[in-house]
N, C-alpha and C positions, 0 to 999 in steps of 0.2 A: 423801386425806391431810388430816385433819382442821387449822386452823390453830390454833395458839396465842396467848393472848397475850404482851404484856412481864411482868405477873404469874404465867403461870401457875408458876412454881416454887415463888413464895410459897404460892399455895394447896395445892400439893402439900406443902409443907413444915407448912402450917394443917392438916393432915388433913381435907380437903375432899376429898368424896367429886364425881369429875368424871366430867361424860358431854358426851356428843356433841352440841353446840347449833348452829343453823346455820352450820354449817360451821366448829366453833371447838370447843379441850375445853374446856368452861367447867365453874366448882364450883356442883355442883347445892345442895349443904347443907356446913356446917360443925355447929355445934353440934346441928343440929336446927329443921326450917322453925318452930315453935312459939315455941321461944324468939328464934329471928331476928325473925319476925315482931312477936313484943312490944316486941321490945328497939327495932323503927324507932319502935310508935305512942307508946311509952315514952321512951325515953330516946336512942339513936343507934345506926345500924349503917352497916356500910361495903361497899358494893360494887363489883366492877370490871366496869363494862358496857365496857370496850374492844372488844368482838365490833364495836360499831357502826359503822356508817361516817360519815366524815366528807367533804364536798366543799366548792369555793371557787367560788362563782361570781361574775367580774368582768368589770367592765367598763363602755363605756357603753351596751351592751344587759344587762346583767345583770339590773336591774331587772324590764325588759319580757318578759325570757326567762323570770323566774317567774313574773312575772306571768300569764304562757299556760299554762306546766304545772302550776300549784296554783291550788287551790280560795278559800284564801283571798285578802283584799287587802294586796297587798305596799306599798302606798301609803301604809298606817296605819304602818305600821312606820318608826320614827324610830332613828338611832345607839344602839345597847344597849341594843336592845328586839328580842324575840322573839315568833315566835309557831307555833300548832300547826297544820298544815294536811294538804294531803294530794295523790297525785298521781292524776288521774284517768286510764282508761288510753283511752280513746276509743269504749267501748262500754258507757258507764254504770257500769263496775267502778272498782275503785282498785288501783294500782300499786302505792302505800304510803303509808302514812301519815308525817308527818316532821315536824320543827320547823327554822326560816328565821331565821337570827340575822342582823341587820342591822350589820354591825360599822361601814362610811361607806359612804357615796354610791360606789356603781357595786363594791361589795366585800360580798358576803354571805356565810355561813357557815350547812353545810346539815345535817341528822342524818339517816340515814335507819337503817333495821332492818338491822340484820347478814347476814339471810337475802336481801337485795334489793339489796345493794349492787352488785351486775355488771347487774341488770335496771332500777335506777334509772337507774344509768351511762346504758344504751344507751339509756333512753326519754328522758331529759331529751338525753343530745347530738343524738338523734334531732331532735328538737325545733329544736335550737341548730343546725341547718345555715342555718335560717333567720335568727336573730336572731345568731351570730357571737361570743360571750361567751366570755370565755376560762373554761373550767372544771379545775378539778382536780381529781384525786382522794387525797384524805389520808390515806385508811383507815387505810392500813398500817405509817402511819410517826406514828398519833396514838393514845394511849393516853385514856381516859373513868375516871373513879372518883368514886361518887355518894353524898356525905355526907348521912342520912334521917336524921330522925328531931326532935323538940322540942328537942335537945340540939345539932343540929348543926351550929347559924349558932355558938355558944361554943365549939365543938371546932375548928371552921376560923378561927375568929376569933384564936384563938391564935397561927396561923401566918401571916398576911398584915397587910399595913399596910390593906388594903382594906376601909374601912367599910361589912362587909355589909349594914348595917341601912338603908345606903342605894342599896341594890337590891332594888327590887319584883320580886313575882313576875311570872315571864317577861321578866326584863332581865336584862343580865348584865354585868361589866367585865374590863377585863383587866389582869392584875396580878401580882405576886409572892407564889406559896405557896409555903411551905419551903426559903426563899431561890431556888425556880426563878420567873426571869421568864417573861415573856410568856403565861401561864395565864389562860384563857378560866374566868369562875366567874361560874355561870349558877345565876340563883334559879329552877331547874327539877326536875322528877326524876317518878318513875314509880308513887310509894310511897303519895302523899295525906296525907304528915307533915310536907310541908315540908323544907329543907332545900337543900343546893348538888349541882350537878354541876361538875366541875374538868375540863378538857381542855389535854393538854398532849404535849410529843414524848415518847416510850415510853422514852427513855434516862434521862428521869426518874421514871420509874412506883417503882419498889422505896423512892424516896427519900419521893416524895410518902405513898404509899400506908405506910411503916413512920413517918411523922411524923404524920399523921392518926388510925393507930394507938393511939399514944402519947397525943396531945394528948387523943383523947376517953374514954381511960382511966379517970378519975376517973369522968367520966358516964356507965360502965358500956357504952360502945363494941363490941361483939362485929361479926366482918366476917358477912356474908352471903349467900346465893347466889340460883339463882334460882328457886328451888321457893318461896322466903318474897317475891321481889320479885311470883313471879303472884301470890300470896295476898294480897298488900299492893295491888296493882294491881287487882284482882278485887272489894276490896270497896269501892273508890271507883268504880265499875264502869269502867272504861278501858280502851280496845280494846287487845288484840293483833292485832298482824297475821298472819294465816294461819290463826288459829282465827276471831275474832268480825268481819273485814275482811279482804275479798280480792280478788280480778279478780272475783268474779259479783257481790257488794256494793256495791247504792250508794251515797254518803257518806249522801244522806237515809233512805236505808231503817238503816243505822248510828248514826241520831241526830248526824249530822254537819253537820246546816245550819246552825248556829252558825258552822262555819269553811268555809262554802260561799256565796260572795258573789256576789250577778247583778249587781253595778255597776260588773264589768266582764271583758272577751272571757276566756275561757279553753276551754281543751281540754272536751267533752262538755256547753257552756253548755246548748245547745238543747235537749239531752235533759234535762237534768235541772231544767232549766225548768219544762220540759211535763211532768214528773215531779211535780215539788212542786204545778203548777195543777190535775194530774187526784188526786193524793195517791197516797202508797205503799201496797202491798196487803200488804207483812210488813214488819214491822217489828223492830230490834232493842231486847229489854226486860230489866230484870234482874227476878229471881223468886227467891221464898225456898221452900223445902220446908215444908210443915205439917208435917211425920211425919219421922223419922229417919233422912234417908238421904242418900246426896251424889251429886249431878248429874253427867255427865262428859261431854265432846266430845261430840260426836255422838249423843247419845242422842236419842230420837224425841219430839216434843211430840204430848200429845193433848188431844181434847177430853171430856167428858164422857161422849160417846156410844162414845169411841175414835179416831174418826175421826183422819189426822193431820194436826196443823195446824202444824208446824215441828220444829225442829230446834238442840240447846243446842249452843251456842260455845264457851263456857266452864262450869266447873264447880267448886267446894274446898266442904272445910268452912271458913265463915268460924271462925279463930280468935277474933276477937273478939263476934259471935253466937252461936258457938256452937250454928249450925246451917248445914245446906246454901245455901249460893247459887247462882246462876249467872245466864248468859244466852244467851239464846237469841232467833232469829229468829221469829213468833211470826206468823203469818195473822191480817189484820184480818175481826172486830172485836176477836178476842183478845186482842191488842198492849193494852189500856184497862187503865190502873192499877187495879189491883183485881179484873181478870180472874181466876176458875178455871184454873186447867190441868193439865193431868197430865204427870209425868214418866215414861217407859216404864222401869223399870230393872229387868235381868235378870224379862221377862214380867208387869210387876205394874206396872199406872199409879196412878204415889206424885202425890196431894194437891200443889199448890206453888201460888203465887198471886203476881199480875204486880205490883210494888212501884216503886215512884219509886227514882231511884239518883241519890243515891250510899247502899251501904248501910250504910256507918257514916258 
């Protein structure tokens, strides 16, 4: 039995076309992934990621409790500031990727993916038998809705006393939208256009979400789903979890060592230590198609000769390129910006070439 969220009627009532997303009916497209997709790098769009989950970790081991189950440093993290990290699972892999909001001292606020909320659960209390933090879990009683787009720090600013302009990105305050108090509004989001995430209890979702509506009306506002949020996420190259990051994934072989800190103890240190000293042997890279075609999951990487040397994670037509992207796992030396490579698609290896990301 699929879950729902506090929106889903609205989107049935949007004529949003819904399908089955980790364990949730979520609206795959409304108007069309195309014009969604323009309408975030353009001007503003609205979507309800409520699938996600939400947890509270507190305490006076809270700290040190993340400390042990993420990669990055929970140390740097000051009051309403955030950041992106990930959880390793003790054999080189990753559990999930997530972001750790610091709300005070011994009280943190956690996100993880929709599809790993019951398997975060068990690995992080797994963890917590030892350090003792009181944890919760939110999920089900907390509603998400993520204002994208150039347009939509003026669309939300309409509705809060809260001077966005003084939240950098990956910080976040908490404050009154649409006369609902206590709303979590975080200069984050999944899109590469900027813009807020709002988090708040689900009894308010119809209100917030039909005021947002409204406000970003004039700036040509259309909601969105999530066929246009991959497409938006894809061409800033940004992992999903389960296609391009998973339990066989390491954060480094992911291009994850930015949010993988050795200064200090965490879950999988040693390995991935001796990982980054001996250096990784695939690597994840994004690639553009020379020739006319689009990339999809799984498709086979080759070389020149044929031979195979990986395997794509993700794959669209960039809307705004206007040619294939993707990315894929790629065998060193091929991983080298500028690399050849081939994409295998239906018997015929299509031309593609290994590119620096982000691709717009």
């Amino acid at each position: 039995m699929e879950k729902k969220t506090a929106l889903f009627d609205k989107h049935v009532s949007l004529g949003a076309k819904i399908v089955p997303f980790a364990g949730f009916e979520m609206p795959v497209q409304y108007s069309g992934v195309t014009e969604e997709h323009f309408a975030v790098r353009e001007k503003v769009g609205i979507f309800d990621v409520s699938h996600m989950g939400q947890f509270f970790v507190e305490g006076p081991s809270a700290k040190d409790l993340l400390q042990y189950v993420t990669t990055n440093n929970v140390d740097a993290l000051e009051d309403g500031k955030a950041h992106y990290s990930c959880l390793p699972n003790g054999n080189g892999g990753i559990v999930d990727d997530l972001i750790i909001y610091k709300m005070e001292d011994e009280k943190y606020f956690v996100v993880v993916n929709a599809s790993n909320i019951e398997k975060d659960w068990n690995h992080i209390s797994k963890y917590n038998e030892k350090f003792g933090a009181k944890l919760t879990n939110a999920s089900d009683e907390m509603s998400l809705i993520a204002i994208q787009g150039p347009k939509a720090t003026e669309t939300l600013q309409k509705l809060t006393d809260t001077q966005l302009s003084d939240i950098p990105y990956y910080h976040f305050k908490v404050g009154t939208v649409a006369g609902v108090s206590d709303v979590i509004i975080s200069n984050t989001g999944y899109t590469g256009s900027g813009g807020f995430e709002v988090y708040f209890k689900n009894e308010s979702a119809e209100k917030i979400w039909d005021s947002l509506t409204e406000a970003g009306q004039e700036f040509g506002l259309i909601p969105c789903g999530l066929a246009s949020r991959d497409t938006l996420r894809l061409e800033k190259g940004f992992c999903l979890y389960g296609n391009d990051i998973d339990d066989t994934t390491s954060p480094l072989e992911a291009g994850l060592g930015w949010i993988t800190k050795f200064d200090k103890d965490f879950v999988d240190k040693e390995f991935l230590e001796k990982q980054k000293e001996e250096g990784v042997t695939r690597k994840l890279v994004g690639f553009e198609m020379q020739e006319r075609a689009i990339p999809r999951h799984d498709y086979l990487v080759v070389d020149a000769d044929g031979h195979e040397i990986g395997k794509v994670t993700s794959g669209t037509m960039s809307p705004m390129k206007n040619i294939g992207i993707g990315l894929a796992y790629v065998a060193k030396p091929h991983f080298k910006v500028g690399s050849e490579i081939f994409i295998q698609i239906r018997n015929k290896n299509v031309p593609a070439k290994v590119v620096k990301l982000p691709f717009v």
